[in-house]
PyMOL Python script that loads the backbone (N, CA, C, O; Angstrom):
from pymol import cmd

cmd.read_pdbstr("""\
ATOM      1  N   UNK A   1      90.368 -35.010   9.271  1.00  0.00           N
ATOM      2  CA  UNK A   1      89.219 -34.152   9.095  1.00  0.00           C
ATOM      3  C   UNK A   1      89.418 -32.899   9.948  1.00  0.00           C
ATOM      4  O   UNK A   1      89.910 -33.055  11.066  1.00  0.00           O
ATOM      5  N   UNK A   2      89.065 -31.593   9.508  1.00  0.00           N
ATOM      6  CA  UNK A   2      89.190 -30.241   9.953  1.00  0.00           C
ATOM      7  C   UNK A   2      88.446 -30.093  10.622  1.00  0.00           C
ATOM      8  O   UNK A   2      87.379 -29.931  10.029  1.00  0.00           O
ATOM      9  N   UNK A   3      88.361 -30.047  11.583  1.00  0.00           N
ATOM     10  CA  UNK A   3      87.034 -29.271  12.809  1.00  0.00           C
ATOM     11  C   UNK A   3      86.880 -27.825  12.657  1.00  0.00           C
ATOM     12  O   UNK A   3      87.940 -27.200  12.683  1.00  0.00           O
ATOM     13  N   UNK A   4      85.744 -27.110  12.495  1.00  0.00           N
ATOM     14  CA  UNK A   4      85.383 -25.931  12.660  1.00  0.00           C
ATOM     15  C   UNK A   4      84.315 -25.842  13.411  1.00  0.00           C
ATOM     16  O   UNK A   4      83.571 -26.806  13.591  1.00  0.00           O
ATOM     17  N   UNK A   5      84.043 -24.204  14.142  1.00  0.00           N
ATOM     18  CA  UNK A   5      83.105 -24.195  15.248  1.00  0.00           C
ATOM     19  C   UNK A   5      81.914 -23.579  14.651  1.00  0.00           C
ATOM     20  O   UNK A   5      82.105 -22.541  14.017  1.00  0.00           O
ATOM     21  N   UNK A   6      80.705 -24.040  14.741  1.00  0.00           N
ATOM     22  CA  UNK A   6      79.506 -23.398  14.465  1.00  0.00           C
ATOM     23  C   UNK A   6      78.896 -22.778  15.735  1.00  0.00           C
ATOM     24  O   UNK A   6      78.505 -23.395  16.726  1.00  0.00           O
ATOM     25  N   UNK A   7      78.882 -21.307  15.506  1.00  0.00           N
ATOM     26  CA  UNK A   7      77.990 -20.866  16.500  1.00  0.00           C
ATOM     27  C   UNK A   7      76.849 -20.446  16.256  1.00  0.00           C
ATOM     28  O   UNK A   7      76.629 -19.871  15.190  1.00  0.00           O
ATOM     29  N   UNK A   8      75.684 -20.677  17.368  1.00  0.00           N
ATOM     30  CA  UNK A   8      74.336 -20.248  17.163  1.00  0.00           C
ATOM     31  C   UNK A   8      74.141 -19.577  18.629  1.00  0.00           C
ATOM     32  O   UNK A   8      74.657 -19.950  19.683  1.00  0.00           O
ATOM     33  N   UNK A   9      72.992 -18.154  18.349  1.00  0.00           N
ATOM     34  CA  UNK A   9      72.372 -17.899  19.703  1.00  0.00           C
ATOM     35  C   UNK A   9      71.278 -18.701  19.512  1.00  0.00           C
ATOM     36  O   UNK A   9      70.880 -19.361  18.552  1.00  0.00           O
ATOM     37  N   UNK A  10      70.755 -18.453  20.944  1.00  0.00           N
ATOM     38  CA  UNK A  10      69.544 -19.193  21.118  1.00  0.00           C
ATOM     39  C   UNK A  10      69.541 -18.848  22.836  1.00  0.00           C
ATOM     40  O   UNK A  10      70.487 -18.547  23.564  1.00  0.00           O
ATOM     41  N   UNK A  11      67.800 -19.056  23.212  1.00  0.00           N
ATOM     42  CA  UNK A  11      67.792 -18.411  24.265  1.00  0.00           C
ATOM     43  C   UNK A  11      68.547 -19.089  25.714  1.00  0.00           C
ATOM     44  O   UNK A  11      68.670 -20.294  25.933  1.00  0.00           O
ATOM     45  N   UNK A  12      68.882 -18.264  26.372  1.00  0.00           N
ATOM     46  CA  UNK A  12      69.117 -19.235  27.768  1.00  0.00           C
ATOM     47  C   UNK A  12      68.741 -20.199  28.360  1.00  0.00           C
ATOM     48  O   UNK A  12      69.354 -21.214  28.691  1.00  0.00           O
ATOM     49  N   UNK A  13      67.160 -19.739  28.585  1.00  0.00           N
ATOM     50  CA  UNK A  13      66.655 -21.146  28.911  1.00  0.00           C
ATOM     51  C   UNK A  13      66.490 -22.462  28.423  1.00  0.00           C
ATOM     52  O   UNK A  13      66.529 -23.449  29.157  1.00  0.00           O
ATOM     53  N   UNK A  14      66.249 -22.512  26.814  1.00  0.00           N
ATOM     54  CA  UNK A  14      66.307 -23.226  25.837  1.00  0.00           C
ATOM     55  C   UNK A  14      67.878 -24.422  26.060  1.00  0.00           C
ATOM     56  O   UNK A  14      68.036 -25.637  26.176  1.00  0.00           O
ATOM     57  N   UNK A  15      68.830 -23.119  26.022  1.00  0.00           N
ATOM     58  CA  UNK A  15      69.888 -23.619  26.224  1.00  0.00           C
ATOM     59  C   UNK A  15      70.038 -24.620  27.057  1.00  0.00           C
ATOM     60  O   UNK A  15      69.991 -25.767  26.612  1.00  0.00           O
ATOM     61  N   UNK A  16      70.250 -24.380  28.431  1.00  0.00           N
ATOM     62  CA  UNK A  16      70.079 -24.597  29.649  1.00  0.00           C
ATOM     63  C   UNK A  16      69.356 -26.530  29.715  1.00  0.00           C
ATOM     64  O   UNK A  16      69.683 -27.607  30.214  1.00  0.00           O
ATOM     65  N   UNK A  17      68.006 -25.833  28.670  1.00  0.00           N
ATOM     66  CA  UNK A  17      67.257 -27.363  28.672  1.00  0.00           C
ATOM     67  C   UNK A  17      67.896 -28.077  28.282  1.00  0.00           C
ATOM     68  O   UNK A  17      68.334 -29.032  28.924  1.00  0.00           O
ATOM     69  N   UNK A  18      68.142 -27.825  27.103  1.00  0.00           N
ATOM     70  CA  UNK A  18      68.770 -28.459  26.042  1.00  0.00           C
ATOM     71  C   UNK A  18      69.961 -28.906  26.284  1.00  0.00           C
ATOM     72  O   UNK A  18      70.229 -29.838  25.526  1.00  0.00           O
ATOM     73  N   UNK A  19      71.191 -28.530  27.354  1.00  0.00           N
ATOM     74  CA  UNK A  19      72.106 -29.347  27.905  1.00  0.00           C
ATOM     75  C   UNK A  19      71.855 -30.157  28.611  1.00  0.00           C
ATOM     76  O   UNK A  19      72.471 -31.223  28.612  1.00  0.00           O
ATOM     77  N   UNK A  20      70.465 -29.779  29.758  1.00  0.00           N
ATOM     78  CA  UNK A  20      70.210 -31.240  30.517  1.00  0.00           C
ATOM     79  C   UNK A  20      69.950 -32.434  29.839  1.00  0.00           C
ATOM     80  O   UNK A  20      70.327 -33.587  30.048  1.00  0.00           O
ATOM     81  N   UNK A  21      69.001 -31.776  28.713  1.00  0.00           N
ATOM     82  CA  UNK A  21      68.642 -33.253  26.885  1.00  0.00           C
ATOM     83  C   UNK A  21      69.640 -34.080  26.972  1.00  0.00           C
ATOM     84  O   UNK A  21      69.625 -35.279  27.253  1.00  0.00           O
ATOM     85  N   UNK A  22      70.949 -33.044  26.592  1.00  0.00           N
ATOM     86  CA  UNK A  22      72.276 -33.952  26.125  1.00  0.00           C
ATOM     87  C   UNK A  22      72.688 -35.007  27.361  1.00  0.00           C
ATOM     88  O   UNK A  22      73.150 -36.148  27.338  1.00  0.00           O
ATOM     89  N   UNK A  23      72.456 -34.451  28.033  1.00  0.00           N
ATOM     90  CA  UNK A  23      73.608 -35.198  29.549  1.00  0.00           C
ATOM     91  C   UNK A  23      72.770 -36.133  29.702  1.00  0.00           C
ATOM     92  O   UNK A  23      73.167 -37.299  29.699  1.00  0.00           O
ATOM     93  N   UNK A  24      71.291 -35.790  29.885  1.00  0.00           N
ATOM     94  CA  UNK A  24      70.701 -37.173  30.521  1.00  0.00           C
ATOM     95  C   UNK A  24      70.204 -38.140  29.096  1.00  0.00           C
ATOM     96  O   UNK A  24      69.747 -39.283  29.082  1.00  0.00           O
ATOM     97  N   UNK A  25      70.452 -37.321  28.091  1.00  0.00           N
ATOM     98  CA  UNK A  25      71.162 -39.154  27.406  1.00  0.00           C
ATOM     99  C   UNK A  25      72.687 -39.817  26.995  1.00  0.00           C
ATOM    100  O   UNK A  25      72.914 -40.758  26.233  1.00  0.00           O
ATOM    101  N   UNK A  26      73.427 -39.174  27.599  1.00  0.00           N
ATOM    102  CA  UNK A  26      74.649 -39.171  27.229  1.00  0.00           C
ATOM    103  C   UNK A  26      75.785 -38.963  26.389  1.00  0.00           C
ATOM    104  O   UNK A  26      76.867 -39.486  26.122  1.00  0.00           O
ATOM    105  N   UNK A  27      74.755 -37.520  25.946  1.00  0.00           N
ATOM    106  CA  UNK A  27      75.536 -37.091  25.168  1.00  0.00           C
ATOM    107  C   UNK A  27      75.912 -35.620  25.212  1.00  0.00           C
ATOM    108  O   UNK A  27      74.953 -35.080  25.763  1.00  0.00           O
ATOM    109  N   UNK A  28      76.935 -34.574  24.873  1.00  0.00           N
ATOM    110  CA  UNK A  28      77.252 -33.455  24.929  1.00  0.00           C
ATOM    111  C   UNK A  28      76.834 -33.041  23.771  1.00  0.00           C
ATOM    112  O   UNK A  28      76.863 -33.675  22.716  1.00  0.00           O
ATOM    113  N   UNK A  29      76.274 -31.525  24.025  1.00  0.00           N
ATOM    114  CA  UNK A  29      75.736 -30.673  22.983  1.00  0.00           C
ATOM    115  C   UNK A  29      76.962 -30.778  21.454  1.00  0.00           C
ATOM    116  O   UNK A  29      76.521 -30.784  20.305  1.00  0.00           O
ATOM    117  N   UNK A  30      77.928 -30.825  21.653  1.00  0.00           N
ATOM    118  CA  UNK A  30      78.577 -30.804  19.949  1.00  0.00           C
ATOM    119  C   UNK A  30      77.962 -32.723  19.396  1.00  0.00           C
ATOM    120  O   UNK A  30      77.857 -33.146  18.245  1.00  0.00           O
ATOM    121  N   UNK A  31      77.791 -33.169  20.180  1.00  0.00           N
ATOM    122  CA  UNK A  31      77.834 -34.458  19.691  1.00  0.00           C
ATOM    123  C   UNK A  31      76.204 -34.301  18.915  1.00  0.00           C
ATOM    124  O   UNK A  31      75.900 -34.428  17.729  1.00  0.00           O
ATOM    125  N   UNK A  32      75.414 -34.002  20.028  1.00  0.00           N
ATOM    126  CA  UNK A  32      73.706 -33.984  19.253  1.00  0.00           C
ATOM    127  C   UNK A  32      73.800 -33.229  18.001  1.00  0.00           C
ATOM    128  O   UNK A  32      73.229 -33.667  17.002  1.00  0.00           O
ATOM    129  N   UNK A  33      74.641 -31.851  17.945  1.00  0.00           N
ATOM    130  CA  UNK A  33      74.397 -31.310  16.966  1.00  0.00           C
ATOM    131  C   UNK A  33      75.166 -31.693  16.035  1.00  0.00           C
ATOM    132  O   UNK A  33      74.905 -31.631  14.833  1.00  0.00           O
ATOM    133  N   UNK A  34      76.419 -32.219  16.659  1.00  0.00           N
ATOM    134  CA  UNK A  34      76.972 -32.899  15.044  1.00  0.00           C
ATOM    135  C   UNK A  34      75.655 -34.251  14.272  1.00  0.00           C
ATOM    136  O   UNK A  34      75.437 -34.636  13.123  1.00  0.00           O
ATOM    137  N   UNK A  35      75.116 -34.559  15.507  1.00  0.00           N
ATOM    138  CA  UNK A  35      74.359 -35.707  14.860  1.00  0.00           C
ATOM    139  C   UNK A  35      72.850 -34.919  13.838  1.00  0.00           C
ATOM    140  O   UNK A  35      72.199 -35.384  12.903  1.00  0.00           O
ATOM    141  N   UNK A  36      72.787 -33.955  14.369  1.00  0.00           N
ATOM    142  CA  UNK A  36      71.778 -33.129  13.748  1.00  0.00           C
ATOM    143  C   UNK A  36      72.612 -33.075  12.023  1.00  0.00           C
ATOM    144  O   UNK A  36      72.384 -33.867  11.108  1.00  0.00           O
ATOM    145  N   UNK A  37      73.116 -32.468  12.007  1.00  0.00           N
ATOM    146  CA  UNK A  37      74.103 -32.092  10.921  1.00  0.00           C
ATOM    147  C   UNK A  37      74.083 -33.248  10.012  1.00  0.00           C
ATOM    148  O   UNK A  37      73.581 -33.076   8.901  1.00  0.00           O
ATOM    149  N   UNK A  38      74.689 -34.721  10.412  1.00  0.00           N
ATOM    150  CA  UNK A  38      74.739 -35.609   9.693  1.00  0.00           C
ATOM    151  C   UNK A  38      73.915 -36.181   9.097  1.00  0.00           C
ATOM    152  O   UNK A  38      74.027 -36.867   8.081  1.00  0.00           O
ATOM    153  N   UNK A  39      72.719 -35.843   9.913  1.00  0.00           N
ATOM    154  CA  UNK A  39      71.294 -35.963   9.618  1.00  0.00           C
ATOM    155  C   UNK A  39      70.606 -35.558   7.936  1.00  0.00           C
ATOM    156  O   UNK A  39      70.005 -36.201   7.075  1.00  0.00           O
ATOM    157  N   UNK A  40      71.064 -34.220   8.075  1.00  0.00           N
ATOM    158  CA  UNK A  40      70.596 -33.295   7.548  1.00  0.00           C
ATOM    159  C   UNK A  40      71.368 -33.345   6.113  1.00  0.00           C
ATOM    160  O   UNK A  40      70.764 -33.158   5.057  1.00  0.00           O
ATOM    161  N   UNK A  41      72.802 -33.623   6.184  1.00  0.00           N
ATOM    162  CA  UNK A  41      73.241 -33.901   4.779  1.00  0.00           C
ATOM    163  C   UNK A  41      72.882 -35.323   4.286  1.00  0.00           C
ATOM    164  O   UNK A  41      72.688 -35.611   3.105  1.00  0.00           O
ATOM    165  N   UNK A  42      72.819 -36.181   5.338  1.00  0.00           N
ATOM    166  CA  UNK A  42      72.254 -37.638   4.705  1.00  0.00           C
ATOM    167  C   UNK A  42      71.633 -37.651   3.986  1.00  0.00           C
ATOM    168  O   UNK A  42      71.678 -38.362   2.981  1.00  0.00           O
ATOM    169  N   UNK A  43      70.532 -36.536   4.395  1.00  0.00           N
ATOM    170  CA  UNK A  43      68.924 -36.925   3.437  1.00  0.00           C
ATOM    171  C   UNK A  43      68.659 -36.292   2.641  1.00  0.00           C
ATOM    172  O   UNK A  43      67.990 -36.628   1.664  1.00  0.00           O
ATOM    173  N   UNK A  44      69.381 -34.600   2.986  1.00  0.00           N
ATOM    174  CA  UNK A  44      69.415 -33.323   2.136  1.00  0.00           C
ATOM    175  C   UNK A  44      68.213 -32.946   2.982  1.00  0.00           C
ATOM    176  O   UNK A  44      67.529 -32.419   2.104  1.00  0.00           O
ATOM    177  N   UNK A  45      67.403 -32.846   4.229  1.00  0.00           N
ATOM    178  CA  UNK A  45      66.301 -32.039   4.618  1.00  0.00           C
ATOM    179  C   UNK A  45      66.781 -32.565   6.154  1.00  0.00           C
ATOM    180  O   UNK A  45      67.598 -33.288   6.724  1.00  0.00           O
ATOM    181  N   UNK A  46      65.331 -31.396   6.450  1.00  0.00           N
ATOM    182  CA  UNK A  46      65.426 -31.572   7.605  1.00  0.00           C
ATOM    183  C   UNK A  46      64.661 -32.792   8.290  1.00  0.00           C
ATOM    184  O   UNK A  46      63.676 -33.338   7.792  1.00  0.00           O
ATOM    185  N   UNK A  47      65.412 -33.236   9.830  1.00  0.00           N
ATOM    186  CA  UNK A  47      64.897 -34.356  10.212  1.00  0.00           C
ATOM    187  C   UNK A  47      63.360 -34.585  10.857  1.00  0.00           C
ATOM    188  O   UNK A  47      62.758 -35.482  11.447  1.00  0.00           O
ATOM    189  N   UNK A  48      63.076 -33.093  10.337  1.00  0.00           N
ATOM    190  CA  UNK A  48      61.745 -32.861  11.044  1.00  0.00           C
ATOM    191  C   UNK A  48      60.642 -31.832  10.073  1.00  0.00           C
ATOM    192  O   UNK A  48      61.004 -31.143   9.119  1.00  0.00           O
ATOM    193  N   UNK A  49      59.596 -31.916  10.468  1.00  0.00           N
ATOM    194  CA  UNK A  49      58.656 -31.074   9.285  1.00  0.00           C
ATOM    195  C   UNK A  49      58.763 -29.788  10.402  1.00  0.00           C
ATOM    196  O   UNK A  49      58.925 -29.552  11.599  1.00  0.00           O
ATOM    197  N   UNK A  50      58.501 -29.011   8.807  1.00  0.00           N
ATOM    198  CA  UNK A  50      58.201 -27.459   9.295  1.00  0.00           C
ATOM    199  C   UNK A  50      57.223 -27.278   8.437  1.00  0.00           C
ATOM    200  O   UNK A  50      57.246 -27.535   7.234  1.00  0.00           O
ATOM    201  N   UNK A  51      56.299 -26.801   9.102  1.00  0.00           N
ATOM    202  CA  UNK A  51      55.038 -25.936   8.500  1.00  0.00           C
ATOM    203  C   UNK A  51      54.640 -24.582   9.294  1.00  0.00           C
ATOM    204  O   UNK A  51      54.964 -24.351  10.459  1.00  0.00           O
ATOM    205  N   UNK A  52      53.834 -23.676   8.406  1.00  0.00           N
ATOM    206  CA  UNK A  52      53.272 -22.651   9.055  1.00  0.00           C
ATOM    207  C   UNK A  52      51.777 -23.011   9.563  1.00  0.00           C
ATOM    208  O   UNK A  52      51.093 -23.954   9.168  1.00  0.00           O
ATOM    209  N   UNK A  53      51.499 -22.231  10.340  1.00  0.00           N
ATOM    210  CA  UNK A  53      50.280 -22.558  10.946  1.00  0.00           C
ATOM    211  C   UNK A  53      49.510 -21.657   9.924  1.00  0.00           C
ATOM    212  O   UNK A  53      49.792 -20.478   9.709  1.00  0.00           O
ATOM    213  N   UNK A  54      48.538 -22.331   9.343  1.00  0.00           N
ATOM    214  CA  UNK A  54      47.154 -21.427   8.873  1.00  0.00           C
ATOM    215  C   UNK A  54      46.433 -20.646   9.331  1.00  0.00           C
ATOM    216  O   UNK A  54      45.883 -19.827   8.594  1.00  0.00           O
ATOM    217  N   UNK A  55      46.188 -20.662  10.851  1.00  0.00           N
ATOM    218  CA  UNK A  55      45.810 -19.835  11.529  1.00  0.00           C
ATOM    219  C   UNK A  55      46.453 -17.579  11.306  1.00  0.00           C
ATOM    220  O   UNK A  55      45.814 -16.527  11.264  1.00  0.00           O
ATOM    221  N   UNK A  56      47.866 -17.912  11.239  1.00  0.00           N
ATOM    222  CA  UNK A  56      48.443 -16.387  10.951  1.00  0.00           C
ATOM    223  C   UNK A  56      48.155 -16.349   9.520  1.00  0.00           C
ATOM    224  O   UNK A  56      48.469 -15.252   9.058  1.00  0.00           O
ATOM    225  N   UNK A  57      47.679 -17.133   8.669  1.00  0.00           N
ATOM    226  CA  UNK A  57      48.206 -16.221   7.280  1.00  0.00           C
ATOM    227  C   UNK A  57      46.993 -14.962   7.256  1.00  0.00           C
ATOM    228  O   UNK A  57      45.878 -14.662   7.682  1.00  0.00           O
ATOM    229  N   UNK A  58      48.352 -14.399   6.257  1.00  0.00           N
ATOM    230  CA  UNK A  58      47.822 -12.617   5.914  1.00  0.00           C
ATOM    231  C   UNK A  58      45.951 -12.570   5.513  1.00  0.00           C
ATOM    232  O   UNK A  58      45.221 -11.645   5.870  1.00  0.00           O
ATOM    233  N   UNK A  59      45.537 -13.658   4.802  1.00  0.00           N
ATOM    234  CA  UNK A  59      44.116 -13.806   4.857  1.00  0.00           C
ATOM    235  C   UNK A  59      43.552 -13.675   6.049  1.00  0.00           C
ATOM    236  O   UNK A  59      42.971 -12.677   6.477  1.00  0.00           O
ATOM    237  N   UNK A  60      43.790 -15.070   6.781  1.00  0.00           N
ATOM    238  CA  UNK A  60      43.345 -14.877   8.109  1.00  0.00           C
ATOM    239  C   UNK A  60      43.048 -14.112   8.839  1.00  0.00           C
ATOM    240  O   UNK A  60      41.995 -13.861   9.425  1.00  0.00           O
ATOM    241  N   UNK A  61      44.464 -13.500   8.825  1.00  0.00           N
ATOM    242  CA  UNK A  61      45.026 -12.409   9.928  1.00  0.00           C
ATOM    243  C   UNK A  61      43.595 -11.196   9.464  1.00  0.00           C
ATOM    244  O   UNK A  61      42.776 -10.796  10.291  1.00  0.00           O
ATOM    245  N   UNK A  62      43.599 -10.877   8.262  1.00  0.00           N
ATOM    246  CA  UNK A  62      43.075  -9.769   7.742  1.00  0.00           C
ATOM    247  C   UNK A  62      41.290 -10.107   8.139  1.00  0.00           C
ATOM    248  O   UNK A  62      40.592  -9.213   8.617  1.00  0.00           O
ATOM    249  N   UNK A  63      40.788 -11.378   7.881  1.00  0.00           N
ATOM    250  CA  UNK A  63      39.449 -11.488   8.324  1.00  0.00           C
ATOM    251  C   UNK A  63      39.495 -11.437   9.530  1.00  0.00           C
ATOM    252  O   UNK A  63      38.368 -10.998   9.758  1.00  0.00           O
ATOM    253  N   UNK A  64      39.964 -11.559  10.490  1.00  0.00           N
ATOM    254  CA  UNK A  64      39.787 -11.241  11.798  1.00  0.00           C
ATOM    255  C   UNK A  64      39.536 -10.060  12.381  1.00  0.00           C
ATOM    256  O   UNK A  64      38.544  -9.606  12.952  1.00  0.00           O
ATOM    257  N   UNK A  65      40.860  -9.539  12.082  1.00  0.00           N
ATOM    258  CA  UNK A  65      40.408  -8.302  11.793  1.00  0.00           C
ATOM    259  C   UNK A  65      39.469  -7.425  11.728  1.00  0.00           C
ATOM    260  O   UNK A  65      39.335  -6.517  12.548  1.00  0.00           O
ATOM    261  N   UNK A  66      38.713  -7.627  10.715  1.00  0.00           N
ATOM    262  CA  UNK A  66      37.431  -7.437   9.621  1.00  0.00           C
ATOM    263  C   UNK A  66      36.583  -7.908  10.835  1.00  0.00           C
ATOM    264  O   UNK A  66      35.906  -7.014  11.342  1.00  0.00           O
ATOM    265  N   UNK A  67      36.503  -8.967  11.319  1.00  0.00           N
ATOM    266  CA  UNK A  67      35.273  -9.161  12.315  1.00  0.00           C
ATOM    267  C   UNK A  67      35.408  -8.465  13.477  1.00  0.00           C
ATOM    268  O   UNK A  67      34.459  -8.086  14.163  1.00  0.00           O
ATOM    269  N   UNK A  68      36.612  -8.277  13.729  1.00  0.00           N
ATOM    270  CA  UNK A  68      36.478  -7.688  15.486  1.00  0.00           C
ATOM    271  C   UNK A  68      35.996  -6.493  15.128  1.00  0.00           C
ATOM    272  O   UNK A  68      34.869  -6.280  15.574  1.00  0.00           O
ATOM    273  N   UNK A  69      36.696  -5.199  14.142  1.00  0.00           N
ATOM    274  CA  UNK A  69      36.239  -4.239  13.783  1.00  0.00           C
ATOM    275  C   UNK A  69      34.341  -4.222  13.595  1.00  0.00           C
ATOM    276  O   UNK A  69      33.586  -3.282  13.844  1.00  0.00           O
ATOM    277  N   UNK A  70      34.040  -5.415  13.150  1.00  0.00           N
ATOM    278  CA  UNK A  70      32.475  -5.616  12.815  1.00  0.00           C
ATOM    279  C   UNK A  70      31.651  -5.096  14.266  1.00  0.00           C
ATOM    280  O   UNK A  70      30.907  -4.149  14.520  1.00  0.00           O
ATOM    281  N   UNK A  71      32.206  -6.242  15.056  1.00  0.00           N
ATOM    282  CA  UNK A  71      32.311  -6.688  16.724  1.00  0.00           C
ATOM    283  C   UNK A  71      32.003  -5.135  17.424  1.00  0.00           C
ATOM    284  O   UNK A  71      31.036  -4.803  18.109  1.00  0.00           O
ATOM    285  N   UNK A  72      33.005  -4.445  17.059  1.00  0.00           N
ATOM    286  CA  UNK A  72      33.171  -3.517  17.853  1.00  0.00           C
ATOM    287  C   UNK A  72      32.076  -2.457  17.231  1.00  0.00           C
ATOM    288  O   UNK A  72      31.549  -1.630  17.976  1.00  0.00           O
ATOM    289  N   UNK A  73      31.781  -2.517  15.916  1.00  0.00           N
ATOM    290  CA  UNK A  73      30.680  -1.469  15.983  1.00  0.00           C
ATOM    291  C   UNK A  73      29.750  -2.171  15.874  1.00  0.00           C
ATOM    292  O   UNK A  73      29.934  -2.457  14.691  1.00  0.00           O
ATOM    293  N   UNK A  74      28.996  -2.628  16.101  1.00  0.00           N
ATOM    294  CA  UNK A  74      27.989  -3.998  16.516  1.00  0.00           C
ATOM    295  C   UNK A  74      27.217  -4.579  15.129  1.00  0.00           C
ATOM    296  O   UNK A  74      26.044  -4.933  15.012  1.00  0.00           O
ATOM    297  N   UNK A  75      28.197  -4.553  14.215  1.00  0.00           N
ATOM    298  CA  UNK A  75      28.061  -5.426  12.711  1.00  0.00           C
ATOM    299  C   UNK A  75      28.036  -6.422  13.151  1.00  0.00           C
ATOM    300  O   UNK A  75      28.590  -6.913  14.135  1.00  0.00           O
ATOM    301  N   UNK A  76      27.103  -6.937  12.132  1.00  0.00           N
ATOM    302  CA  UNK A  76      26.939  -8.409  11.537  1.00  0.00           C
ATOM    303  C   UNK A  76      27.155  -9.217  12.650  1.00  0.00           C
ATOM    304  O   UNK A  76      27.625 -10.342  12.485  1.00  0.00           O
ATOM    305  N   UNK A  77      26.870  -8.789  13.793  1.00  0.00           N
ATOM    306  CA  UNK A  77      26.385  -9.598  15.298  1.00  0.00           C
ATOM    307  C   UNK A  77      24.919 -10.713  15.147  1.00  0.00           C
ATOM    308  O   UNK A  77      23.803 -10.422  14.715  1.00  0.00           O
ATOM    309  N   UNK A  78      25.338 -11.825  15.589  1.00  0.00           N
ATOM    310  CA  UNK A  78      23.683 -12.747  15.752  1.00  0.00           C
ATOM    311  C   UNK A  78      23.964 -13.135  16.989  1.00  0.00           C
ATOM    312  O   UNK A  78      25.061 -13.437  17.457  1.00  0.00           O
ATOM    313  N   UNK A  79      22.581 -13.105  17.664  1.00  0.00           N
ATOM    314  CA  UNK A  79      22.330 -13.825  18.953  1.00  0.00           C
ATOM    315  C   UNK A  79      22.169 -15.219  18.438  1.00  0.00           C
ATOM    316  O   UNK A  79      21.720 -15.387  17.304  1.00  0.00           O
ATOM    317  N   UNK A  80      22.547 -16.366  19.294  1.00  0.00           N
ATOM    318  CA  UNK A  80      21.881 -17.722  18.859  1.00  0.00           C
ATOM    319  C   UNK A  80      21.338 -18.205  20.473  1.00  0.00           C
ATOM    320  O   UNK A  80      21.373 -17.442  21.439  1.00  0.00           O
ATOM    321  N   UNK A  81      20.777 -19.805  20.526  1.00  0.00           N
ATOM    322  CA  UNK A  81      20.445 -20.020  21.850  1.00  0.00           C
ATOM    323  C   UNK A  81      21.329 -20.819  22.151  1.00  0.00           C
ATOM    324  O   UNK A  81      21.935 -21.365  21.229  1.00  0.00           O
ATOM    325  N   UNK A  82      21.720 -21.174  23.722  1.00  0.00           N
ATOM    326  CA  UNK A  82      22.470 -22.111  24.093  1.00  0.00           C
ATOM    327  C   UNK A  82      21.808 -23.525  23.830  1.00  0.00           C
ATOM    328  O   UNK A  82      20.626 -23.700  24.128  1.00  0.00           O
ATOM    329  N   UNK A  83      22.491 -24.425  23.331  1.00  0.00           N
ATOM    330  CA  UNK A  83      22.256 -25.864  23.196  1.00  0.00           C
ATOM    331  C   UNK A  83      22.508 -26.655  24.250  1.00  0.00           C
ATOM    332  O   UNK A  83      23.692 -26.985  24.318  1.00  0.00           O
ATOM    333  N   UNK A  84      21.898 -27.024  24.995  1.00  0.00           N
ATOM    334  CA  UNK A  84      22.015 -27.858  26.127  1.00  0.00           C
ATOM    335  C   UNK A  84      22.263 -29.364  25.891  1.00  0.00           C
ATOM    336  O   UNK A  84      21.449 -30.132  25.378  1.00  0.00           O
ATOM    337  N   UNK A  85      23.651 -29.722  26.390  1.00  0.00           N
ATOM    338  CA  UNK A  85      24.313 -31.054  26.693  1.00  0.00           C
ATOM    339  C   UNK A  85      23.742 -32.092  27.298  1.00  0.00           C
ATOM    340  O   UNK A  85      23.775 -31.877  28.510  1.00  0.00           O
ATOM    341  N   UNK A  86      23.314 -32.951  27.096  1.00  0.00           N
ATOM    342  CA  UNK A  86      22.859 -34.336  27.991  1.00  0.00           C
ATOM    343  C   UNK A  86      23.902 -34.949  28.225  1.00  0.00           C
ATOM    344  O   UNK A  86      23.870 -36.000  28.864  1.00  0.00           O
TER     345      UNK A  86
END
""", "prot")
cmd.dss("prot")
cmd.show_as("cartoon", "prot")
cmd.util.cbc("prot")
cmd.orient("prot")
């Protein structure tokens, strides 16, 4: 089998962590990531979910917006009363 090198940046510190990861389970960074890899063609995905947060989408983003602008010229402001906790 042919070995080739995959390189990635990624930040220093990240890095840094991420070698102590390897060592204090006994393993070296090509080994985790080869295991990442094997992972990943096993199943055809990744070994982990990715989602976006709902919070940024362009809707969102845009009603917010829309309210602070409100906010700031003193739109569609309500006073309410504080509800007191027992």
């Amino acid at each position: 089998m042919a070995l080739a090198t995959l390189s990635a940046k990624v930040d220093s510190e990240n890095k840094k962590e991420f070698e102590k990861f390897c060592e204090d389970t006994g393993m070296n960074v090509s080994v985790c990531i080869n295991m990442f890899v094997k992972e990943v063609l096993r199943h055809h995905k990744l070994p982990f979910e990715v989602a976006t947060d709902p919070f940024y989408s362009k809707e969102h983003m845009e009603e917010l917006e829309k309210r602070v602008a409100d906010m700031r010229d003193g739109r569609n402001m309500h006073e309410h009363e504080l509800i007191e906790a027992d």
